[in-house]
C-alpha positions in Angstrom: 14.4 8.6 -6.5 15.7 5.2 -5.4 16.2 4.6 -1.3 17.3 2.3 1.0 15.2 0.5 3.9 16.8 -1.6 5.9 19.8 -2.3 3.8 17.5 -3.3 1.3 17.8 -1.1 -2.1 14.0 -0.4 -3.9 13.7 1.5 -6.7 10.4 3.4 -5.0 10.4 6.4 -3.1 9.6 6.4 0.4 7.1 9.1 1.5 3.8 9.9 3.7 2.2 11.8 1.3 -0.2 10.3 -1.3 1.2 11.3 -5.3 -0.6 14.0 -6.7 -3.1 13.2 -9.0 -2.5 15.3 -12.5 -6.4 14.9 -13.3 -9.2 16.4 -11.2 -12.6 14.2 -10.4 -14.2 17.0 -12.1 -12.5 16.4 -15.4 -14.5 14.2 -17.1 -12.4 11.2 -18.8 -12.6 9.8 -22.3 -14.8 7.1 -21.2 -17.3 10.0 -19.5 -16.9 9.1 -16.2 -14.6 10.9 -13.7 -11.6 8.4 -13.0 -9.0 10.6 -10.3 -9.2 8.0 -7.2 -6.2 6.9 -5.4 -5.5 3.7 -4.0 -3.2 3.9 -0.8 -1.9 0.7 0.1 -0.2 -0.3 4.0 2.2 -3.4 4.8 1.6 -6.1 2.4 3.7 -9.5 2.1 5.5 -9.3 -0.7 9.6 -10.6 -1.2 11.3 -7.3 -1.3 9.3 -6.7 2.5 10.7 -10.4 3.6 14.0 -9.5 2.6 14.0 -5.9 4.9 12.6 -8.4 7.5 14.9 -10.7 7.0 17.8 -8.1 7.3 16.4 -6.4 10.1 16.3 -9.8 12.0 20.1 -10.6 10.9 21.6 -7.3 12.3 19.8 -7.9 15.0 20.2 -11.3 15.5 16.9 -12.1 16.1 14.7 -14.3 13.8 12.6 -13.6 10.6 9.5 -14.4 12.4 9.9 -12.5 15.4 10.2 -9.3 13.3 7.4 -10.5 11.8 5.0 -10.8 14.6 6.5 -7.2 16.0 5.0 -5.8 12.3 1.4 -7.7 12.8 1.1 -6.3 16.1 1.3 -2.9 14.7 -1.7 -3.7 11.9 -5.2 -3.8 13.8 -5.9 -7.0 11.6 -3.3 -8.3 13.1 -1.4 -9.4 10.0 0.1 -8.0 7.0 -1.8 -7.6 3.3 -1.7 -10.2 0.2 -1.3 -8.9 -2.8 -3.9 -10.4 -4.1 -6.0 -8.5 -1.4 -4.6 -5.1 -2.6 -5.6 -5.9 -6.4 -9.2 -6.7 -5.6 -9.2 -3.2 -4.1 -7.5 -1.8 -7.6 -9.7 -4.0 -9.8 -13.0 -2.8 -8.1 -11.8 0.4 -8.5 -11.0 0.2 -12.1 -14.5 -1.8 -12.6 -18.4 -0.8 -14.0 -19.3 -1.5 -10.3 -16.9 1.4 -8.8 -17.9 4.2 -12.3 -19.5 6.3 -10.0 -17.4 6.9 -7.7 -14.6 9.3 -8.4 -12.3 11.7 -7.0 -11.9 9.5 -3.3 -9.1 8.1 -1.7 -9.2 4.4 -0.8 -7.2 2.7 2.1 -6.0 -0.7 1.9 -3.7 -0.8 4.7 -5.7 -3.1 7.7 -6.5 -0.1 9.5 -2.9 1.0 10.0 -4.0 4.4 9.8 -6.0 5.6 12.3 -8.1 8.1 10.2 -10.1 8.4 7.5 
């Protein structure tokens, strides 16, 4: 279901729960190796977060980058993901390197969660 953040529209839900994963890790896959792992992601730079940022900042008159540094502060790394961070995640994942491990959830969120 489509929501708004911010003012901003995004065609992705919003929600606190990982999805459900149809498959179980004990179900073997067609390629004989069990392939039910998740990848939760956190806050990551991307243009449809700069333009909630940048909406944010214009209601409340404030700048861009002063929301921004408000929304590192909250990220123990002190900074918001790249993309290309979050993909090196999914393509290990998806690699020979990662076939035995299976049925595990895997944060990429600079240890905005506090848990494991």
């Amino acid at each position: 279901m489509p929501t708004t953040v911010d003012g901003v529209h995004s065609g992705a839900p919003c929600g606190g729960s990982p999805p459900r994963c149809p498959a179980s890790s004990s179900q073997p896959s067609r390629s004989g190796r069990g392939e039910a792992n998740l990848l939760l992601g956190g806050g990551f730079r991307t243009p449809r977060h700069d333009a909630v940022e940048a909406a944010k900042a214009e209601r409340a008159g404030r700048s861009a980058a002063d929301i921004q540094a408000e929304e590192a502060a909250q990220v123990p790394t002190g900074r918001l993901g790249a993309v290309p961070e979050f993909a090196a995640v999914g393509a290990f994942l998806c690699s020979d390197r990662a076939s035995y491990r299976t049925g595990t959830a895997v944060r990429c969120d600079g240890g905005l969660v506090h848990s494991l």
